[in-house]
FIKOLZA-1660 file (N, C-alpha, C; in steps of 0.1 Angstrom, whole numbers, plus 5000, padded with zeros to 4 digits):
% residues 218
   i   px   py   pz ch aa at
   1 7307 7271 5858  A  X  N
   1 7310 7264 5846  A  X CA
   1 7300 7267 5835  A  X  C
   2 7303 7270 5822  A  X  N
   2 7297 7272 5809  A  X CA
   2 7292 7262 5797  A  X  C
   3 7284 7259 5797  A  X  N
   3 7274 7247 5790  A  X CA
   3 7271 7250 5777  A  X  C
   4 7277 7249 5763  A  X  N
   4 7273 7258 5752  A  X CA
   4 7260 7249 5750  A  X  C
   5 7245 7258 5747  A  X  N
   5 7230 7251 5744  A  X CA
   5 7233 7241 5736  A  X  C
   6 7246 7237 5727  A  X  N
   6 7238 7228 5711  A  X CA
   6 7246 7213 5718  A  X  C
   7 7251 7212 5736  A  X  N
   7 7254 7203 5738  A  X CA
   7 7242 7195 5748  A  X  C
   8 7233 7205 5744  A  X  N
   8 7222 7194 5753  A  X CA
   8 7216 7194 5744  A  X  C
   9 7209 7194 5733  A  X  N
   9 7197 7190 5722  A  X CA
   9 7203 7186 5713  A  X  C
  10 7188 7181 5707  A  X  N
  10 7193 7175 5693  A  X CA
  10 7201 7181 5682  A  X  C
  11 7203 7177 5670  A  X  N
  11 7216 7181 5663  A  X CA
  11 7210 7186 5646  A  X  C
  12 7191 7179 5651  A  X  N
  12 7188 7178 5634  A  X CA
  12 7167 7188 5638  A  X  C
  13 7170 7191 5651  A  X  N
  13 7159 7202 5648  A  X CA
  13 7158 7216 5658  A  X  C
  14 7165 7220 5646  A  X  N
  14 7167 7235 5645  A  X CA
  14 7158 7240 5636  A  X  C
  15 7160 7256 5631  A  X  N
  15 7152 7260 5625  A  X CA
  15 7150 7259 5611  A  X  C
  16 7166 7257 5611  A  X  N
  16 7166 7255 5592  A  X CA
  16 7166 7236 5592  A  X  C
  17 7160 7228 5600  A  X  N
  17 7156 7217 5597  A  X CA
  17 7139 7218 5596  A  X  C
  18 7133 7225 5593  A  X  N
  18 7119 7225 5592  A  X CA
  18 7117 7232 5580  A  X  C
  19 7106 7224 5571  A  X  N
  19 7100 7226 5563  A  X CA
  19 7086 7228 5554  A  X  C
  20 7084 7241 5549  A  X  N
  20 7069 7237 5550  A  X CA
  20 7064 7224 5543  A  X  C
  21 7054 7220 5550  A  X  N
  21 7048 7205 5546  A  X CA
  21 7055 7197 5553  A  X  C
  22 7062 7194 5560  A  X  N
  22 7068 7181 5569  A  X CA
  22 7058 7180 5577  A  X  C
  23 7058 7166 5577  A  X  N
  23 7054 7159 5584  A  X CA
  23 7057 7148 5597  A  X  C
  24 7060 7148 5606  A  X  N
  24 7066 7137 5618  A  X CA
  24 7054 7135 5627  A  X  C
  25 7058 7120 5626  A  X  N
  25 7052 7108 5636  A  X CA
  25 7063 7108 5644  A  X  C
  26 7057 7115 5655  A  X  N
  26 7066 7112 5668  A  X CA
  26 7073 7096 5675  A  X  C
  27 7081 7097 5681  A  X  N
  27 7086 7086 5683  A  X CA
  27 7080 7075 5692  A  X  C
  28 7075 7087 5707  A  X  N
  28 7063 7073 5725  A  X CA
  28 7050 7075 5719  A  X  C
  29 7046 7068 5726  A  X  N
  29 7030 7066 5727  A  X CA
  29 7028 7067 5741  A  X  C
  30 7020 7074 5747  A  X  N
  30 7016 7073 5760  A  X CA
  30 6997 7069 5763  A  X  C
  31 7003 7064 5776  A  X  N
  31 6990 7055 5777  A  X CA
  31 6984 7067 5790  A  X  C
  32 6969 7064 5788  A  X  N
  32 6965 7075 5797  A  X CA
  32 6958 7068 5808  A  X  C
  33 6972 7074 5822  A  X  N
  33 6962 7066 5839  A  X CA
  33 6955 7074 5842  A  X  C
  34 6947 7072 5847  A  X  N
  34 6935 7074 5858  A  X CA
  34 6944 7086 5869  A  X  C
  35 6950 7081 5875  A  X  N
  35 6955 7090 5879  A  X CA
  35 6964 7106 5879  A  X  C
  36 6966 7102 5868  A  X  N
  36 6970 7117 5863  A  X CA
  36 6954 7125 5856  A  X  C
  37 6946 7117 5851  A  X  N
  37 6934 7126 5847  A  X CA
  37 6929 7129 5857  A  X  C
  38 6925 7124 5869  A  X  N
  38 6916 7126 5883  A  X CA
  38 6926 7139 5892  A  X  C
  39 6938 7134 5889  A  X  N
  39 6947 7143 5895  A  X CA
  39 6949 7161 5892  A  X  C
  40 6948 7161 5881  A  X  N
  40 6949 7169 5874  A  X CA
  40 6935 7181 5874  A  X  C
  41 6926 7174 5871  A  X  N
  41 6910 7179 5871  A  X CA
  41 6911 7182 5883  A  X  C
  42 6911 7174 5896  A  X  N
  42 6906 7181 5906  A  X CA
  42 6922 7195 5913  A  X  C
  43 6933 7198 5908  A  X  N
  43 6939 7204 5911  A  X CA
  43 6940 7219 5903  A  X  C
  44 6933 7216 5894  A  X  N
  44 6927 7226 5889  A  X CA
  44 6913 7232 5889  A  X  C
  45 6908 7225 5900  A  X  N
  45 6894 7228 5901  A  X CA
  45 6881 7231 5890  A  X  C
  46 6887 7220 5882  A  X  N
  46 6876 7214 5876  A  X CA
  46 6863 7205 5883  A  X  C
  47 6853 7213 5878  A  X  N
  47 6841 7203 5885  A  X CA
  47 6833 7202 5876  A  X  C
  48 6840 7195 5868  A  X  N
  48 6826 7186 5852  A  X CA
  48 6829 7172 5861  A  X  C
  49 6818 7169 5862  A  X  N
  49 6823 7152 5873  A  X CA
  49 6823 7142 5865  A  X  C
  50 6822 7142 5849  A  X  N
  50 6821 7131 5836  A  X CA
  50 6838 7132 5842  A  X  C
  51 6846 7137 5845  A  X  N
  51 6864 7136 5848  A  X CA
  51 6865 7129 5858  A  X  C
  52 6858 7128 5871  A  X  N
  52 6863 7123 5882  A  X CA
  52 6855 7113 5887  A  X  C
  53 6833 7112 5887  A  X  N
  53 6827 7109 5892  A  X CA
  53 6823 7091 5884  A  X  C
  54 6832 7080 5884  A  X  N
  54 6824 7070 5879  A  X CA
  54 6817 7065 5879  A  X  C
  55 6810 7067 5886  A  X  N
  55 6790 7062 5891  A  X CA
  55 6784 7071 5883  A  X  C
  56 6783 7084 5878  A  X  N
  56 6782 7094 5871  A  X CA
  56 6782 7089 5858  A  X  C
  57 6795 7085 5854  A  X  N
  57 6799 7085 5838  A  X CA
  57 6792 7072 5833  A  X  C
  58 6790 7064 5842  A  X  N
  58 6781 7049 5837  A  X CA
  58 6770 7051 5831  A  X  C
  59 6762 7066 5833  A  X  N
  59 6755 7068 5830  A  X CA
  59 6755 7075 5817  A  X  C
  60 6761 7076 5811  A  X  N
  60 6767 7080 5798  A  X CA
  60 6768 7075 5790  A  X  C
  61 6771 7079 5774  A  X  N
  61 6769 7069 5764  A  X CA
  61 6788 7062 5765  A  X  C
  62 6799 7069 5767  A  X  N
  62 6810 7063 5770  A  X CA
  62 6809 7053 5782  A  X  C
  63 6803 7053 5790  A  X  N
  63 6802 7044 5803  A  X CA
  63 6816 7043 5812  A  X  C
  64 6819 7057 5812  A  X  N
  64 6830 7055 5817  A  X CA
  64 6836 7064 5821  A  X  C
  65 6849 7072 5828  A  X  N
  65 6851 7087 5832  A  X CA
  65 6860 7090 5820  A  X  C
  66 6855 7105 5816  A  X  N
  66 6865 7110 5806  A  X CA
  66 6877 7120 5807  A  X  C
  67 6887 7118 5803  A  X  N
  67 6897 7124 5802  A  X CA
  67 6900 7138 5804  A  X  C
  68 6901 7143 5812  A  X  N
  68 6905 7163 5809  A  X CA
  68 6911 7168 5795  A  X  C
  69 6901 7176 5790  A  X  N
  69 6911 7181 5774  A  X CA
  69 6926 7185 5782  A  X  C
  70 6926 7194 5790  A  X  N
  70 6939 7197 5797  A  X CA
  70 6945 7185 5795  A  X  C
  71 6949 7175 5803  A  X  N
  71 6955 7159 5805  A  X CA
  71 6960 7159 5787  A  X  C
  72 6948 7156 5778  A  X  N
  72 6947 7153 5768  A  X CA
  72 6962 7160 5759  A  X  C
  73 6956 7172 5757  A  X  N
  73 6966 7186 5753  A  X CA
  73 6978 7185 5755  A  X  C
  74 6981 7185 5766  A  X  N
  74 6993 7182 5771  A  X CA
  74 7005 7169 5771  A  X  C
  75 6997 7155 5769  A  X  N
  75 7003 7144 5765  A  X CA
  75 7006 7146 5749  A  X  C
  76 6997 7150 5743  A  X  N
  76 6999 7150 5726  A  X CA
  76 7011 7159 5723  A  X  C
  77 7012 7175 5731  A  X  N
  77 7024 7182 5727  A  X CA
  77 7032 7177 5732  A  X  C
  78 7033 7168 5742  A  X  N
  78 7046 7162 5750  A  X CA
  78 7049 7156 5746  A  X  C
  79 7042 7150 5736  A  X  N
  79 7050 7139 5727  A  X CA
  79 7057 7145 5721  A  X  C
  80 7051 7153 5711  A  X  N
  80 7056 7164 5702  A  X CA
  80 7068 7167 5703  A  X  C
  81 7074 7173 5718  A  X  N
  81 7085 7181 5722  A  X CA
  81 7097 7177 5718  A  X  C
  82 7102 7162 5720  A  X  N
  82 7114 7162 5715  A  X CA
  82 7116 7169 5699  A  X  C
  83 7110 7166 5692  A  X  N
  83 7109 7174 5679  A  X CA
  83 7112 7186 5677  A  X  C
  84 7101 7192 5680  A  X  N
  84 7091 7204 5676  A  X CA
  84 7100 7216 5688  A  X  C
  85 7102 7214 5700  A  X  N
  85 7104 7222 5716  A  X CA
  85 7118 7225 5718  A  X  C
  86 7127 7210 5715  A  X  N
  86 7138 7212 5727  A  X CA
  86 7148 7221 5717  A  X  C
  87 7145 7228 5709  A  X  N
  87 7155 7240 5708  A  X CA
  87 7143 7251 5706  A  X  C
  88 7136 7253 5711  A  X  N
  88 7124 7263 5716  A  X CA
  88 7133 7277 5726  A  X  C
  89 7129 7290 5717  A  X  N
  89 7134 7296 5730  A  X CA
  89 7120 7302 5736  A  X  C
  90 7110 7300 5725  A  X  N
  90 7096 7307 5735  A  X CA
  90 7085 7306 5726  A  X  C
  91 7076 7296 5735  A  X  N
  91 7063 7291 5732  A  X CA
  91 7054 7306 5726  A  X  C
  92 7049 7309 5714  A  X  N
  92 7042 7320 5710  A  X CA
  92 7030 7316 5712  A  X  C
  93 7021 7309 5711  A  X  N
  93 7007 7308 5713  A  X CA
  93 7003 7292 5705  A  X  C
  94 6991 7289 5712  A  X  N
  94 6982 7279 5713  A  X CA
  94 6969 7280 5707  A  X  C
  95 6964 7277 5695  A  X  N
  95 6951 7278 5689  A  X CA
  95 6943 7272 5684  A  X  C
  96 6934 7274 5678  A  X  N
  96 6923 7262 5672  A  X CA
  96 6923 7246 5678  A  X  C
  97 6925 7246 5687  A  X  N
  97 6922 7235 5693  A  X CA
  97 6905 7227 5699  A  X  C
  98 6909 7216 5689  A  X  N
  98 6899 7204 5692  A  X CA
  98 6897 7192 5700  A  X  C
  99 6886 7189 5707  A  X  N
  99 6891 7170 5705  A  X CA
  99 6879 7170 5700  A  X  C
 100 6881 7155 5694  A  X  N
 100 6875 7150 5685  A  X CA
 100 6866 7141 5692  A  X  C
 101 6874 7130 5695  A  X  N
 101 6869 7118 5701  A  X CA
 101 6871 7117 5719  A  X  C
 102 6860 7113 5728  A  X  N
 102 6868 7110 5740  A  X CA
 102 6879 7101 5744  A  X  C
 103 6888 7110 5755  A  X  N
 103 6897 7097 5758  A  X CA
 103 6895 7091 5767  A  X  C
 104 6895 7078 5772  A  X  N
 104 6895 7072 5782  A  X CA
 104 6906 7070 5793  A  X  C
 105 6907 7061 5803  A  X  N
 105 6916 7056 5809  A  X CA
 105 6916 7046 5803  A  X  C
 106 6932 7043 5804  A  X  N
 106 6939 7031 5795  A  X CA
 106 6938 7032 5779  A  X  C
 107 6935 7040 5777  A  X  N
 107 6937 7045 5760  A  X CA
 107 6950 7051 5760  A  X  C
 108 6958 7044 5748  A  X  N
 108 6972 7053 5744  A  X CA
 108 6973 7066 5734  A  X  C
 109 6980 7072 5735  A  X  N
 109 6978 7082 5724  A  X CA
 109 6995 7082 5720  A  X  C
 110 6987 7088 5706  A  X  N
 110 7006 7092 5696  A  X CA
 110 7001 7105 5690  A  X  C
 111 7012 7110 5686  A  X  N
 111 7015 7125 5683  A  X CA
 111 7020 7125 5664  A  X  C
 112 7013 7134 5662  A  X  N
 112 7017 7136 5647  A  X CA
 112 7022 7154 5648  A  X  C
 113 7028 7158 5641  A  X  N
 113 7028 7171 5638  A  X CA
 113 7031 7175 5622  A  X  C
 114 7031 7185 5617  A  X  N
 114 7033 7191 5604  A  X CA
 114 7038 7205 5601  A  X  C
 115 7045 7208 5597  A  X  N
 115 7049 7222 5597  A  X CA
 115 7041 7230 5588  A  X  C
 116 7036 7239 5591  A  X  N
 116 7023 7248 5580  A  X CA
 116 7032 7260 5577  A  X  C
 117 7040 7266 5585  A  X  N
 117 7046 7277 5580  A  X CA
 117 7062 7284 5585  A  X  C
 118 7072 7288 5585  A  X  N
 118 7081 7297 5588  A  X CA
 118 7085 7305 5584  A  X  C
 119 7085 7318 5596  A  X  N
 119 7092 7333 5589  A  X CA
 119 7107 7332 5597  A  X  C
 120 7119 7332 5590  A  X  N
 120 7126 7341 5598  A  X CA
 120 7130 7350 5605  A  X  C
 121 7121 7358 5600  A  X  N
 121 7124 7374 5602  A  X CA
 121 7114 7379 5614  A  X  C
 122 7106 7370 5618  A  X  N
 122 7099 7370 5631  A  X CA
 122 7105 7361 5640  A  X  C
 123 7116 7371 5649  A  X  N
 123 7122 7365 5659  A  X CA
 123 7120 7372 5673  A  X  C
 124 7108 7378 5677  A  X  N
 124 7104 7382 5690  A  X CA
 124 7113 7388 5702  A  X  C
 125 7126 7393 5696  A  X  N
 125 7138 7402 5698  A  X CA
 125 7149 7388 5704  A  X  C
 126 7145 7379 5699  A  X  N
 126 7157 7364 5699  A  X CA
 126 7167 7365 5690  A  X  C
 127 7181 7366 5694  A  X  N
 127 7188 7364 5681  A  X CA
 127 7185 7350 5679  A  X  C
 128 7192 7355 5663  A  X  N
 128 7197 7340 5657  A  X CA
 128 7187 7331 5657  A  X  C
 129 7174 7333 5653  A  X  N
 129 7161 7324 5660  A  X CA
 129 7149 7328 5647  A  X  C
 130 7138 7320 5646  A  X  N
 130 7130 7323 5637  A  X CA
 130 7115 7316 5644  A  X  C
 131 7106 7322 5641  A  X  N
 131 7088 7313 5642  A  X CA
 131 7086 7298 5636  A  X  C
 132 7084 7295 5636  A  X  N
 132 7076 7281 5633  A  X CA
 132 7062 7279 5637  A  X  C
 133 7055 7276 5629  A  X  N
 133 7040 7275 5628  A  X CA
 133 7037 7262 5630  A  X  C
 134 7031 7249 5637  A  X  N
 134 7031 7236 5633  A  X CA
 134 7016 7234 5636  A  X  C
 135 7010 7226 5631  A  X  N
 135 7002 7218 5634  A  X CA
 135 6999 7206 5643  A  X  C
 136 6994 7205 5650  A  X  N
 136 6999 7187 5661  A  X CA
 136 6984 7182 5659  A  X  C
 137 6984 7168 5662  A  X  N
 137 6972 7163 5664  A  X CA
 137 6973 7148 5668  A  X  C
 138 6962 7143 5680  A  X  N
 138 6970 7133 5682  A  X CA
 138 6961 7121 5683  A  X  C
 139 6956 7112 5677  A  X  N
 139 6951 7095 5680  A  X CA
 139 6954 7086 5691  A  X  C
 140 6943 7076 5694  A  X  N
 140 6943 7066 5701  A  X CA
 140 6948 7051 5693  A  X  C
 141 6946 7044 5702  A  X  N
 141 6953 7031 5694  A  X CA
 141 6946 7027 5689  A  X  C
 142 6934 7031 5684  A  X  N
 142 6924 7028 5668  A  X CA
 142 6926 7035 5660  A  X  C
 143 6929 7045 5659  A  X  N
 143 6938 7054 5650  A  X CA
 143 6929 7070 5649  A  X  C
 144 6918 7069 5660  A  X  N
 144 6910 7078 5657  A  X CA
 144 6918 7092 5661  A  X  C
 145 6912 7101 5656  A  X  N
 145 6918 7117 5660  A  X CA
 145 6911 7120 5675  A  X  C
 146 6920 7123 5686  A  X  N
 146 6913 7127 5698  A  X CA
 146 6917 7141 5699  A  X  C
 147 6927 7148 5692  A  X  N
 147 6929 7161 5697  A  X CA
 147 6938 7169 5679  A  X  C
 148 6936 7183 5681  A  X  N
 148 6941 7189 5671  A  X CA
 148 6944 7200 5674  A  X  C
 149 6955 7212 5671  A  X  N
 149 6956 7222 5677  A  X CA
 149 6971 7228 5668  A  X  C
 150 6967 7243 5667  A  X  N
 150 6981 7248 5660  A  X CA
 150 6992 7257 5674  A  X  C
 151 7004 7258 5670  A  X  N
 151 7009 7261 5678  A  X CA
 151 7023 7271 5673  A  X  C
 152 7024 7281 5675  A  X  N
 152 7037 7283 5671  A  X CA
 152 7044 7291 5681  A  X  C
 153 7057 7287 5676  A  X  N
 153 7070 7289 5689  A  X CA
 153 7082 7296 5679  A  X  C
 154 7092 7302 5690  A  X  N
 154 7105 7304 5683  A  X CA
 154 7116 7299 5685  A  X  C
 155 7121 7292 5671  A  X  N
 155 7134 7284 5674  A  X CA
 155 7147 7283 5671  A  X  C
 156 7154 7282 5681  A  X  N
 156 7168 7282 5676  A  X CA
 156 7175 7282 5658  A  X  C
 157 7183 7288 5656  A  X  N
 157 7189 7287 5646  A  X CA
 157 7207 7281 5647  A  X  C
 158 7206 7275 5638  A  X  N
 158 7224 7266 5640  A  X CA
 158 7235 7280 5645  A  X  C
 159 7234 7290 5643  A  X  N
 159 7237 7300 5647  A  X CA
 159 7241 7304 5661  A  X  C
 160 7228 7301 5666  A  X  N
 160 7223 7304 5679  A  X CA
 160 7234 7300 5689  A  X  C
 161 7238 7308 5702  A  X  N
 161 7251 7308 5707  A  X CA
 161 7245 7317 5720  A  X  C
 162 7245 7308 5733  A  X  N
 162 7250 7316 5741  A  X CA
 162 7257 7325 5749  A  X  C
 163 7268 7331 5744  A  X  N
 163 7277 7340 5745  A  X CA
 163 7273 7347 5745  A  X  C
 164 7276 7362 5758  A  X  N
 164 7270 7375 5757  A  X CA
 164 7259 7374 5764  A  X  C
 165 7253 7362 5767  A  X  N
 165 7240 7362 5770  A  X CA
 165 7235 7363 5790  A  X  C
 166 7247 7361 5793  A  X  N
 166 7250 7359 5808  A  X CA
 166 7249 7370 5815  A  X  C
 167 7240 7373 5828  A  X  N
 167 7232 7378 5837  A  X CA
 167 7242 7382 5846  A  X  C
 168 7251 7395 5847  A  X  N
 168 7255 7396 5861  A  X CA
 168 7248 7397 5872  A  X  C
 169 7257 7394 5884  A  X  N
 169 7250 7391 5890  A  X CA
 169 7248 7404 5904  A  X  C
 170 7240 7409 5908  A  X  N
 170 7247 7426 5915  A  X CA
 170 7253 7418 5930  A  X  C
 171 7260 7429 5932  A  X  N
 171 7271 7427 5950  A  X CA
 171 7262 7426 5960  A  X  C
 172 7264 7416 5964  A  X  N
 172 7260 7421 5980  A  X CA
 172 7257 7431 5991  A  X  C
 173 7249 7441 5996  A  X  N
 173 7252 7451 5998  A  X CA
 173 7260 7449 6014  A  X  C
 174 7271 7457 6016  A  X  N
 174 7276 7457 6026  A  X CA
 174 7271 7454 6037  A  X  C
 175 7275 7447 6049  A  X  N
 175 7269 7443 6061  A  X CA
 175 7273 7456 6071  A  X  C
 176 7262 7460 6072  A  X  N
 176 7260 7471 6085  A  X CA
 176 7261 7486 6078  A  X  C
 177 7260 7483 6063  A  X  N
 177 7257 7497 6057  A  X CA
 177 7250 7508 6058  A  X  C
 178 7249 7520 6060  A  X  N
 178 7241 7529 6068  A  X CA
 178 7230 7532 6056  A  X  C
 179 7215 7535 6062  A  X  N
 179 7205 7537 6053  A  X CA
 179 7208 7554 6049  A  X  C
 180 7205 7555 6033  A  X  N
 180 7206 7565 6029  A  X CA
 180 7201 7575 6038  A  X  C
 181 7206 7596 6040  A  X  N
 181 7199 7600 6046  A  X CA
 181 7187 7606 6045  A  X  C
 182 7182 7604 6030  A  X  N
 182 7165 7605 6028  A  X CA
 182 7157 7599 6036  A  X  C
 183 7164 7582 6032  A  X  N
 183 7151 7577 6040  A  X CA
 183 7155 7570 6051  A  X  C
 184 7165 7578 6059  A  X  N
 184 7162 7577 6075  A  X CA
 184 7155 7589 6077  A  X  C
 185 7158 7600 6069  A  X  N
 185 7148 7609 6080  A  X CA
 185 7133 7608 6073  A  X  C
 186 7130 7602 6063  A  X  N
 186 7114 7600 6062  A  X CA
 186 7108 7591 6072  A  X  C
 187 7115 7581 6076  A  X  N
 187 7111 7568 6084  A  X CA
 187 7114 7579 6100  A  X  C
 188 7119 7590 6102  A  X  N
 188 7117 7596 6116  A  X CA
 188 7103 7606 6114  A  X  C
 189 7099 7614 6100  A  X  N
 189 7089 7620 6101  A  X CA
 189 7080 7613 6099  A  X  C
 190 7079 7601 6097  A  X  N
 190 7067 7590 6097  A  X CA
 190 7068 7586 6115  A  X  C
 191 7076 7584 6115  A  X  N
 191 7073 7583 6135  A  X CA
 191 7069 7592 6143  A  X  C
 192 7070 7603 6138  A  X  N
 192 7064 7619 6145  A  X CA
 192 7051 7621 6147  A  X  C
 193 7047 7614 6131  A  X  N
 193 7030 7613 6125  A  X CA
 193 7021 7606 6135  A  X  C
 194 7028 7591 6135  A  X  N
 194 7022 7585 6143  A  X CA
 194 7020 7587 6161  A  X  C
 195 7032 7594 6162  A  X  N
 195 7030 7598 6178  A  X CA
 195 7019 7606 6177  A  X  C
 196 7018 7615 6171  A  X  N
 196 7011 7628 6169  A  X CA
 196 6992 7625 6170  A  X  C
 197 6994 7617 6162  A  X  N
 197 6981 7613 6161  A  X CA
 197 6976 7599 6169  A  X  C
 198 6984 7595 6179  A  X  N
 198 6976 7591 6184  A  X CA
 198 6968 7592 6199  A  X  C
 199 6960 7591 6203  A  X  N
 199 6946 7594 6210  A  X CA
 199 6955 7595 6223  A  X  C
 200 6952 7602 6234  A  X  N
 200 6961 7606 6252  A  X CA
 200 6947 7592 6255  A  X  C
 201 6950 7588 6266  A  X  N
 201 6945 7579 6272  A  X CA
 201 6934 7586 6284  A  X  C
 202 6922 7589 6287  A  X  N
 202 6914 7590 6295  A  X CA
 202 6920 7586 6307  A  X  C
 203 6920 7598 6318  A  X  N
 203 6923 7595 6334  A  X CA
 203 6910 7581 6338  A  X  C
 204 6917 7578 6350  A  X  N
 204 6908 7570 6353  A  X CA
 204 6901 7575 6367  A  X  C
 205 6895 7572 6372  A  X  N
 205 6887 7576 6383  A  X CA
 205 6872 7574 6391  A  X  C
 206 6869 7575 6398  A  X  N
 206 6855 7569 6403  A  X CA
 206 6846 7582 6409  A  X  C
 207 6837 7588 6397  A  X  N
 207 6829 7600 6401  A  X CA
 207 6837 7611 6405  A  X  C
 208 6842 7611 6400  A  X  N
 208 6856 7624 6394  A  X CA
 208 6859 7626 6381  A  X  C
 209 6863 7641 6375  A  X  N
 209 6863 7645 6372  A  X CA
 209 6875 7644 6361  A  X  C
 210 6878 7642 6351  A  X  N
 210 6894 7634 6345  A  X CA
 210 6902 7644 6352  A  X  C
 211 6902 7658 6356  A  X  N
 211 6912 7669 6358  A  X CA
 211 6911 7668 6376  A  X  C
 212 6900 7662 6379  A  X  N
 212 6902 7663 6395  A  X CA
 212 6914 7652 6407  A  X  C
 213 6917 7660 6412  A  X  N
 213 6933 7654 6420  A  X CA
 213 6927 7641 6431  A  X  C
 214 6933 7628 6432  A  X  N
 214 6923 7618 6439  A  X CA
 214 6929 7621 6455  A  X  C
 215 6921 7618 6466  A  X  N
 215 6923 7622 6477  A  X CA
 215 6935 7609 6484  A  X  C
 216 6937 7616 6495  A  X  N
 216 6954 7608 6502  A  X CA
 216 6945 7603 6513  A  X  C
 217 6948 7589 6513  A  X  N
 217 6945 7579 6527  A  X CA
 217 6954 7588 6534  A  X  C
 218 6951 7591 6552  A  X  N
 218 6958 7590 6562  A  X CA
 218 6963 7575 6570  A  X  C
% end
């Protein structure tokens, strides 16, 4: 069954809905657990222990365990995504990224973004598709800045049509089909090799001789 793309995304961000200078305040706010930052740090084998160790972090001027920028990064563009992503055909790169402030557990964050730039004509061999340059950055519930970072991706154009775009699929190769006759006979002169070369086994014997004949009980 055939699914045309513009019946799963949104309807109002495409490429020719972006403008330079826009600005969006994303819609969630996400609150940051404990569990996903401790989770995360140690699955990535992170060993800064201000992430995981709270006996550690007490000792600090936060008094408390800090957040993985990873963890961090990743909730602010997620927020982002409905926006900015879901007609994304390919993330171009990730840059100048900051945090600002630390995040804690139980601190919420929200997502802002801004469009700084678009070429059409940089479409990374995507039809129907153009660049977008955005800015993101994202606050806690005091309104402070905890993260900043540019990002640009390629995105759909109203255009944009899956048709043509479908991956045949190759045959099955026949059950009990005979191997080409190259490489049966390489896989026989590879078996020759190996006979060839390997070592005869030493006669066995007790104070004899490997070529001497062993004597017959009566």
């Amino acid at each position: 069954m055939s699914i045309e793309a513009a019946a799963l995304t949104g309807s109002n961000n495409y490429f020719e809905d972006f403008s330079v200078g826009d600005v969006y305040k994303h819609a969630r706010g996400k609150t940051v657990e404990g569990l996903e930052n401790v989770l995360i740090t140690n699955l990535v084998l992170n060993t800064a222990q201000a992430h995981f160790n709270e006996h550690l972090a007490e000792s600090l001027p936060q008094k408390h365990r800090i957040t993985f920028g990873g963890v961090t990064a990743s909730i602010v563009i997620g927020l982002a995504m409905q926006d900015t992503g879901e007609n994304a055909l390919e993330e171009v790169g990730l840059d100048k990224v900051r945090f600002r402030v630390p995040v804690l557990h139980g601190d919420t964050l929200y997502a802002y973004s801004e469009v700084v730039a678009k070429d059409p004509a940089d479409t990374r061999g995507h039809r129907d598709a153009g660049l977008i340059h955005f800015r993101h950055w994202g606050v806690n519930q005091r309104g402070e800045t905890v993260f900043e970072g540019e990002r640009k991706v390629i995105i759909k154009k109203r255009a944009f049509s899956t048709a043509g775009l479908a991956i045949a699929e190759e045959a099955p190769a026949a059950s009990g089909a005979r191997r080409a006759p190259a490489a049966k006979a390489k896989a026989r002169a590879v078996k020759r090799a190996v006979k060839k070369a390997k070592p005869k086994p030493a006669a066995k014997g007790r104070g004899r001789s490997a070529g001497a004949r062993p004597k017959r009980r009566k």
